[in-house]
Every structure is written in structure tokens, then in C-alpha cells.
MMTF fields as JSON, N, C-alpha, C and O atoms, coordinates in Angstrom:
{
  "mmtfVersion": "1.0.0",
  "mmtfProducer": "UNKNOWN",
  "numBonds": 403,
  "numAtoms": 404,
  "numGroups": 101,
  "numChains": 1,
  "numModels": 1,
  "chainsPerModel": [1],
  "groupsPerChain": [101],
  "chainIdList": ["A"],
  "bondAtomList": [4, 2, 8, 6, 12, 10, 16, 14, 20, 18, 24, 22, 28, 26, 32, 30, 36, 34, 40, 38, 44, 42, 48, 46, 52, 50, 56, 54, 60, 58, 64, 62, 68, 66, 72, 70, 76, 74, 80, 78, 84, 82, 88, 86, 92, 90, 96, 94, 100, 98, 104, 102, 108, 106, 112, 110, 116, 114, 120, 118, 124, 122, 128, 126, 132, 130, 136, 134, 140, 138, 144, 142, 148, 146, 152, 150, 156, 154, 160, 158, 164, 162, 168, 166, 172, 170, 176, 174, 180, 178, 184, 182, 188, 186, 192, 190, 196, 194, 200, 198, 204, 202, 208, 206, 212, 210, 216, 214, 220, 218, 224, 222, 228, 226, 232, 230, 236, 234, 240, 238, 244, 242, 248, 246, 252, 250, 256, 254, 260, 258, 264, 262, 268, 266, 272, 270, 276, 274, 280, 278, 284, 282, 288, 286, 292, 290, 296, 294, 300, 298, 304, 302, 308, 306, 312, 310, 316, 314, 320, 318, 324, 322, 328, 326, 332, 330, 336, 334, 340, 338, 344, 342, 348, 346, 352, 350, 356, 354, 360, 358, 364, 362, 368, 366, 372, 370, 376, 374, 380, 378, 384, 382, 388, 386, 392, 390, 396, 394, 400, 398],
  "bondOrderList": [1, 1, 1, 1, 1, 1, 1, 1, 1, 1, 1, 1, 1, 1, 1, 1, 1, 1, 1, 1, 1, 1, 1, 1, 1, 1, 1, 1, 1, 1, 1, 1, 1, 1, 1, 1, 1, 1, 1, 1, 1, 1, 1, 1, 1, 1, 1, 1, 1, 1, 1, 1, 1, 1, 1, 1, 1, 1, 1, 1, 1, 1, 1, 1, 1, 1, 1, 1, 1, 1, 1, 1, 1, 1, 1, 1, 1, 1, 1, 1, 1, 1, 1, 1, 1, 1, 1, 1, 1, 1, 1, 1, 1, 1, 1, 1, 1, 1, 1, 1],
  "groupList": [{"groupName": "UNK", "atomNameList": ["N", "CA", "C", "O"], "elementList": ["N", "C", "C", "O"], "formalChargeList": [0, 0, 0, 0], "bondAtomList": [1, 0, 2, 1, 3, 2], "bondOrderList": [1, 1, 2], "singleLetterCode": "X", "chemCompType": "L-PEPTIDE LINKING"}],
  "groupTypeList": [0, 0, 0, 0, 0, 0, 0, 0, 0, 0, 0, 0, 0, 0, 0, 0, 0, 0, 0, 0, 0, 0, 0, 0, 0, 0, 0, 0, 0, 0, 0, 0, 0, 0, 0, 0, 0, 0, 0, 0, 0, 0, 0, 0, 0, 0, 0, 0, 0, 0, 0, 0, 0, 0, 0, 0, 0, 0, 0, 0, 0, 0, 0, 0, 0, 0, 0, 0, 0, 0, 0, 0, 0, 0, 0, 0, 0, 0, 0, 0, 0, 0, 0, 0, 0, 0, 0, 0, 0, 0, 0, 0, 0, 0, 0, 0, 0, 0, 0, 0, 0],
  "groupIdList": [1, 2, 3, 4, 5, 6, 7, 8, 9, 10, 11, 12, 13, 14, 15, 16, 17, 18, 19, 20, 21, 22, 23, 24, 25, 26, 27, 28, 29, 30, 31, 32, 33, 34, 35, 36, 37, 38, 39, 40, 41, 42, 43, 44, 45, 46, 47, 48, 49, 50, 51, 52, 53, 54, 55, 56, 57, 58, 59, 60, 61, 62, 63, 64, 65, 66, 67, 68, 69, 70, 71, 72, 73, 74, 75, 76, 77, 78, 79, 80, 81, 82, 83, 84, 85, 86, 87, 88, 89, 90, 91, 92, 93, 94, 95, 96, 97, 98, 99, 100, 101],
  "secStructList": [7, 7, 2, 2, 2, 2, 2, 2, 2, 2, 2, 2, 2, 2, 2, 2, 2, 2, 2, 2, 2, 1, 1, 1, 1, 7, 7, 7, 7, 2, 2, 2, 2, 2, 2, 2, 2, 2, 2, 1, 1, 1, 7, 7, 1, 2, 2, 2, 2, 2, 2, 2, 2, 2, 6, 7, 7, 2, 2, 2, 2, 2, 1, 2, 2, 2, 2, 2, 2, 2, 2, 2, 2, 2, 2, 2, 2, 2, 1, 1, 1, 7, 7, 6, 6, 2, 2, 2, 2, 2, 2, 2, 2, 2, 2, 2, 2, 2, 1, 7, 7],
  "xCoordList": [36.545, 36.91, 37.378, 36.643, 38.846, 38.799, 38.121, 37.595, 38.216, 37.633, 37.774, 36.807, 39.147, 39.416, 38.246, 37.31, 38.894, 38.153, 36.632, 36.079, 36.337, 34.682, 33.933, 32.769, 35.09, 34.596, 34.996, 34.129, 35.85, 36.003, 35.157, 34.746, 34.943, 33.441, 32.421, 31.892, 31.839, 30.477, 30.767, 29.904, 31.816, 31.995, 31.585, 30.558, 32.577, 32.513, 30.871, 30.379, 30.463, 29.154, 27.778, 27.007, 27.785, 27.197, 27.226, 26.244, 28.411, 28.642, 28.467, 28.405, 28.412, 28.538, 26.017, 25.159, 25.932, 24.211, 23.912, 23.159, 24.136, 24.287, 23.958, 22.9, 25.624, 25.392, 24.824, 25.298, 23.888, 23.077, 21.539, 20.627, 21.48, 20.405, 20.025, 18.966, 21.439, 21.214, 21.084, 20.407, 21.839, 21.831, 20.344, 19.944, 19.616, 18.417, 18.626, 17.614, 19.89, 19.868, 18.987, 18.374, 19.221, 18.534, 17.008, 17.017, 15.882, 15.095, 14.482, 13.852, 14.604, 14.157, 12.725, 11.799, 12.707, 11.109, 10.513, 11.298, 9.321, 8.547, 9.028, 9.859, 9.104, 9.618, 10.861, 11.097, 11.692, 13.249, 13.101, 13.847, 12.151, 11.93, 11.749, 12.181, 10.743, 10.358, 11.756, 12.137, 12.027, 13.518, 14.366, 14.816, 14.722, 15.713, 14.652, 15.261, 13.407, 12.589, 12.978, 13.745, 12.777, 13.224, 14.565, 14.738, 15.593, 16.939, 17.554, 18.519, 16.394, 17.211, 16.049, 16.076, 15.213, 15.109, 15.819, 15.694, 16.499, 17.276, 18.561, 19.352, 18.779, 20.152, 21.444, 21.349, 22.072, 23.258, 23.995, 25.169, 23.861, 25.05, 24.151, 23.083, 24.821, 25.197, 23.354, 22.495, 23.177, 21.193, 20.351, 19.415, 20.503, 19.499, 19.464, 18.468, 20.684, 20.587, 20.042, 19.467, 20.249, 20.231, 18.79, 18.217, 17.978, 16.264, 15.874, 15.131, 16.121, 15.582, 15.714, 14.931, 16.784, 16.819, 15.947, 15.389, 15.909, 14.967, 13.717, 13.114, 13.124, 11.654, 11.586, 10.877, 12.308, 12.569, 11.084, 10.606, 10.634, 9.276, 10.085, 11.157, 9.539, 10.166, 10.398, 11.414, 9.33, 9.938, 11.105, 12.007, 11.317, 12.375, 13.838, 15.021, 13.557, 14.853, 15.085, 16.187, 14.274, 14.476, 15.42, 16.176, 15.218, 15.649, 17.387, 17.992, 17.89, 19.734, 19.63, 20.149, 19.109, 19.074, 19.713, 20.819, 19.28, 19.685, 20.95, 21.649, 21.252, 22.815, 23.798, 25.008, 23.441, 24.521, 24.254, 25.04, 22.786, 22.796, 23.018, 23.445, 22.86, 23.279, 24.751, 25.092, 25.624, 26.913, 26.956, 27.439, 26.541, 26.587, 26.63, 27.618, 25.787, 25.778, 27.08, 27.407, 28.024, 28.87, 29.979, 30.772, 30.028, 30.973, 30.996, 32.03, 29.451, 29.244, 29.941, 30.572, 29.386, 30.042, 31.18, 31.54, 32.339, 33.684, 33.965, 34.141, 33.972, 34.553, 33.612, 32.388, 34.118, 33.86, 32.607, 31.447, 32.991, 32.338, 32.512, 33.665, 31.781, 31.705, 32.711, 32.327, 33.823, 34.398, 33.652, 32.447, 34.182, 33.201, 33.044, 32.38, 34.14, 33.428, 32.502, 32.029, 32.227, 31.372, 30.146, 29.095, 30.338, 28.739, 28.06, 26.944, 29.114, 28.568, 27.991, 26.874, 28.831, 28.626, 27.185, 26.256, 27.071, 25.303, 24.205, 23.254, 24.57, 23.873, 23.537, 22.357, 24.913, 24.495, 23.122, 22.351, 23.279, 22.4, 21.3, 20.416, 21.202, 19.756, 18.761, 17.671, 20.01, 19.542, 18.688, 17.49, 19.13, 19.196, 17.691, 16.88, 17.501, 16.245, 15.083, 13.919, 15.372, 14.442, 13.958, 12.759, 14.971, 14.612, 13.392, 13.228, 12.071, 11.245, 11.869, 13.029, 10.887, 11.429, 11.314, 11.559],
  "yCoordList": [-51.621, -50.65, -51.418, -52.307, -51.085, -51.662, -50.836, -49.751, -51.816, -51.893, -50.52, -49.759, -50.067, -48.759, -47.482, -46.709, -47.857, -46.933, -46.232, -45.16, -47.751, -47.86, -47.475, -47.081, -47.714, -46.833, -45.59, -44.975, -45.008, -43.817, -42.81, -41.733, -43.256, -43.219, -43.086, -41.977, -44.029, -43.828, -43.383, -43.657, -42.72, -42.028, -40.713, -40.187, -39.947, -38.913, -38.374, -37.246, -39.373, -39.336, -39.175, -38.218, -40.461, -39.772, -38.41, -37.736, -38.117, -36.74, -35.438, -34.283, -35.658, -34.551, -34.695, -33.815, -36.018, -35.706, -35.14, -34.168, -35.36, -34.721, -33.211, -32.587, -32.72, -31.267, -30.978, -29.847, -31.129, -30.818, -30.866, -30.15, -31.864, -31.597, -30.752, -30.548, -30.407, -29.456, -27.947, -27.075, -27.877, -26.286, -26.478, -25.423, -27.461, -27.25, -27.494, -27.464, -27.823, -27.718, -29.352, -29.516, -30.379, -31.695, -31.347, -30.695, -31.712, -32.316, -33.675, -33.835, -34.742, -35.997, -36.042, -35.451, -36.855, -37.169, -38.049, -38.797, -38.103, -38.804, -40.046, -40.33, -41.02, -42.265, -42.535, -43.457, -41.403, -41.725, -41.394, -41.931, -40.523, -40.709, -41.856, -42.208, -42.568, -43.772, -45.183, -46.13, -44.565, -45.527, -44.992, -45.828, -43.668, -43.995, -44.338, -45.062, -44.073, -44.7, -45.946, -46.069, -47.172, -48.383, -49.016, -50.226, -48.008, -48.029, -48.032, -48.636, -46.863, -46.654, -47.306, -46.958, -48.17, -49.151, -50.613, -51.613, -50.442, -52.114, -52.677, -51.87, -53.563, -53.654, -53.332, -53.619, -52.94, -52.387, -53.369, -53.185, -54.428, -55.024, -55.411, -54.902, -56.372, -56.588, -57.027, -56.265, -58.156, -59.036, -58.085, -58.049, -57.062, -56.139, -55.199, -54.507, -54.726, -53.234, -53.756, -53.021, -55.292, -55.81, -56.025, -55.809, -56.481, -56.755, -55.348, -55.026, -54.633, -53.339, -52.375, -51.449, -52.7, -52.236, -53.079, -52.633, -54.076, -54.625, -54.218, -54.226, -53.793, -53.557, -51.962, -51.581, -50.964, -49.612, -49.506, -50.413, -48.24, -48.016, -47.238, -46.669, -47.278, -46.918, -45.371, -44.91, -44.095, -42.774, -42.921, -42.256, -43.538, -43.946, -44.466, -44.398, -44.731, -45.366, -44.65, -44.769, -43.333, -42.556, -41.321, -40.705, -41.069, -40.24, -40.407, -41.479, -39.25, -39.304, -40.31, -41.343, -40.389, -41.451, -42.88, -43.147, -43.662, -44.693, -44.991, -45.974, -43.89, -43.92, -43.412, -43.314, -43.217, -43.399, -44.926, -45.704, -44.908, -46.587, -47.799, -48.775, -47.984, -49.555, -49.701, -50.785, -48.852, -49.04, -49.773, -50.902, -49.219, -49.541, -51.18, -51.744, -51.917, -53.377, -53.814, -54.903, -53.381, -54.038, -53.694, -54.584, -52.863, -52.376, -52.93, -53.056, -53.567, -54.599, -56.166, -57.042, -55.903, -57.614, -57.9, -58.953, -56.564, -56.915, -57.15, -58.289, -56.53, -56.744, -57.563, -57.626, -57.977, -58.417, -57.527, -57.784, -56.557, -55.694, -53.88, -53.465, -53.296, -51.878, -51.063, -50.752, -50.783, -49.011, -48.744, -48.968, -48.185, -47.709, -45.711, -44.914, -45.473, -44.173, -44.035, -42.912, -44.925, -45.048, -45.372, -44.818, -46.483, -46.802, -45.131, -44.614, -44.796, -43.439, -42.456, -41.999, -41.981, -41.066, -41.367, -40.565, -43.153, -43.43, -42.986, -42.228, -43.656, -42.994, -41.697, -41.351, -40.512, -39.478, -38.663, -37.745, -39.536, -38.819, -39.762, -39.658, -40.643, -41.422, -40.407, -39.839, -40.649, -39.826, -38.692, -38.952, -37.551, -36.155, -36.704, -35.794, -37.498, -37.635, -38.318, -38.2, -38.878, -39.347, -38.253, -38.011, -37.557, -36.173, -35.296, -34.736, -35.036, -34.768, -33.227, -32.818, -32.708, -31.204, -30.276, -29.093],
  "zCoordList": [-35.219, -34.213, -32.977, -32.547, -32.208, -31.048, -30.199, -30.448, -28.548, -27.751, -27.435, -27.491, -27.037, -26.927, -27.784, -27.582, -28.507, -29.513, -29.616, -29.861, -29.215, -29.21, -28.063, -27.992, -26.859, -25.796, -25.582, -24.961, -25.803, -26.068, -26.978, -26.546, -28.251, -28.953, -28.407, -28.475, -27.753, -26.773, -25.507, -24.674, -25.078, -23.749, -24.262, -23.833, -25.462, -25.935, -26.972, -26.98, -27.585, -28.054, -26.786, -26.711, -25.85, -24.637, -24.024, -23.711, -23.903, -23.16, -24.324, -23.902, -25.453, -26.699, -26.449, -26.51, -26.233, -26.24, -24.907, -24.851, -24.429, -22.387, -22.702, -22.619, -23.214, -23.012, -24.047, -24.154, -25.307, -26.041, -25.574, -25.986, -24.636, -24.272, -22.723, -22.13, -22.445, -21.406, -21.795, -21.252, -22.783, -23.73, -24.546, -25.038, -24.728, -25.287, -26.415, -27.115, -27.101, -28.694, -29.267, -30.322, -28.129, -28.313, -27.634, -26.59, -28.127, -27.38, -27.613, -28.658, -26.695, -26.673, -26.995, -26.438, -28.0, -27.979, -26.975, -26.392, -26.672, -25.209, -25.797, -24.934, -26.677, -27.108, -26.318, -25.538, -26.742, -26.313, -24.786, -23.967, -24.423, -22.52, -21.775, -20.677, -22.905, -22.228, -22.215, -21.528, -23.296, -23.389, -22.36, -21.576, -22.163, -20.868, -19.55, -18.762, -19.119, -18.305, -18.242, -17.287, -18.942, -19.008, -18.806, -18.66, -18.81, -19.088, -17.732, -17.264, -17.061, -15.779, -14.494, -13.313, -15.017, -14.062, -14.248, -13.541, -15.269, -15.222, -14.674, -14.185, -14.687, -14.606, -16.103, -17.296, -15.661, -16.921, -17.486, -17.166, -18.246, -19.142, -20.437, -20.774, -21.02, -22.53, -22.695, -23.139, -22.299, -21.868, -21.779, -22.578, -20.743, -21.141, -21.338, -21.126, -21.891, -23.178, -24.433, -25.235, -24.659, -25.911, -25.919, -26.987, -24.738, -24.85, -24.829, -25.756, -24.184, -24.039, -25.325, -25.534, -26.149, -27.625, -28.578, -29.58, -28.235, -29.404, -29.451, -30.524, -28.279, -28.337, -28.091, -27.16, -28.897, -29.179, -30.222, -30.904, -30.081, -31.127, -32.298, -32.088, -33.361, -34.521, -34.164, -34.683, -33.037, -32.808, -32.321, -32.831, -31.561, -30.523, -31.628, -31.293, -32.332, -33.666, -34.21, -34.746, -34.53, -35.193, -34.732, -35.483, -33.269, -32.744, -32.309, -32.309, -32.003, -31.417, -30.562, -30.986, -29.43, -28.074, -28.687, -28.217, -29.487, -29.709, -30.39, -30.145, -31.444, -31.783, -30.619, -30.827, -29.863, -28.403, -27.5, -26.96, -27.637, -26.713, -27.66, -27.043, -28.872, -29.656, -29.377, -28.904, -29.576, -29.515, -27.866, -27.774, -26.871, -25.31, -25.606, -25.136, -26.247, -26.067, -26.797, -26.325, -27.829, -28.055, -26.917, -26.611, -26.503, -25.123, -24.136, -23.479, -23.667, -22.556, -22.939, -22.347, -24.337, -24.661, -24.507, -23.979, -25.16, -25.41, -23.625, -23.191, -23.155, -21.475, -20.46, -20.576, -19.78, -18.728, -18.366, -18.69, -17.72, -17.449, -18.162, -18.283, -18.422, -19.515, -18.516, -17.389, -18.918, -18.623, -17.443, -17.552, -15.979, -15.137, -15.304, -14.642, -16.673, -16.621, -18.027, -18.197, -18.93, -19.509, -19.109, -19.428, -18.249, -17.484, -16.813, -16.854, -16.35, -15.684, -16.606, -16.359, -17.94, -18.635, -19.055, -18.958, -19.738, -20.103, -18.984, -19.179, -17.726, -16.286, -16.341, -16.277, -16.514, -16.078, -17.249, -16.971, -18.708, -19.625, -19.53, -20.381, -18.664, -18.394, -17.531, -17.467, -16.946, -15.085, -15.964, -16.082, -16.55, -16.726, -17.959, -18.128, -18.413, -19.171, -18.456, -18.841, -17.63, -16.341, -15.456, -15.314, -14.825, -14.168, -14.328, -15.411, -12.846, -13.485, -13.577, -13.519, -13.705, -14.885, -13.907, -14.146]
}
């Protein structure tokens, strides 16, 4: 897949889990909470999406959340720096799972 591609992919996959979990049709398990918890105290590139995925709990692997964030580390790698409206789109569905209720 190119670069293109792949971010466009995880722009549109981010934003397709966003509004699923704003319509209620997603609900995150507390695993995948704690993963964007962790997510959105770090810094954003390729080092630590990639540590912060490795130490995912098997609920947390199981769930949607992570087939939108593994792709994020090859996106950081290919560029310099990730798409700044991809970085946002991951942000805005961090943000919105961090949010207290």
C-alpha cells in the first residue's frame, strides 16, 4: 500500500470509529480506554505508538481501537512527520475516548 493510500485508510477508518462511537453503535472496552488514556498522554510518532502498542492487553487486541492505531505506526515511519490531518483525526477519537462522560 502506498503512503497515500495508507493514510487515507487510517484517516477514513479513524473517522468511520469516531462516529460509531458517537452514535453508540461502538462501545470501547475499559482496555481500549486505557489505551487511548496512554495514547493521549504521550508524545505522537512512530517510538511511541510502537512501545505503547506492544504492551496492549490481549482485551485491548481484541477490540476495533487497535485496527485503527497499528496502521498509525507505519504512517509515522513512512514520513518525516504523520499527515497533520491524520494526526488530528487519531486526536480527535483519543480525545472523545478520554472524555470524562
Amino acid at each position: 500500500m502506498t503512503e497515500t493510500a495508507l493514510t487515507e485508510a487510517l484517516h477514513r477508518d479513524a473517522g468511520a470509529l469516531l462516529a460509531a462511537y458517537r452514535s453508540g453503535t461502538w462501545v470501547p472496552a475499559p482496555a481500549e480506554r486505557e489505551l487511548a488514556e496512554v495514547l493521549a498522554r504521550g508524545r505522537w510518532d512512530a517510538s511511541f505508538f510502537r512501545a505503547a502498542l506492544r504492551d496492549v492487553t490481549p482485551t485491548a487486541r481484541a477490540g476495533r481501537l487497535i485496527d485503527v492505531l497499528e496502521p498509525a505506526v507505519d504512517v509515522f515511519d513512512q514520513a518525516a512527520a504523520a499527515p497533520a490531518d491524520v494526526v488530528l483525526q487519531l486526536r480527535v477519537l483519543v480525545d472523545a475516548l478520554t472524555a470524562a462522560p
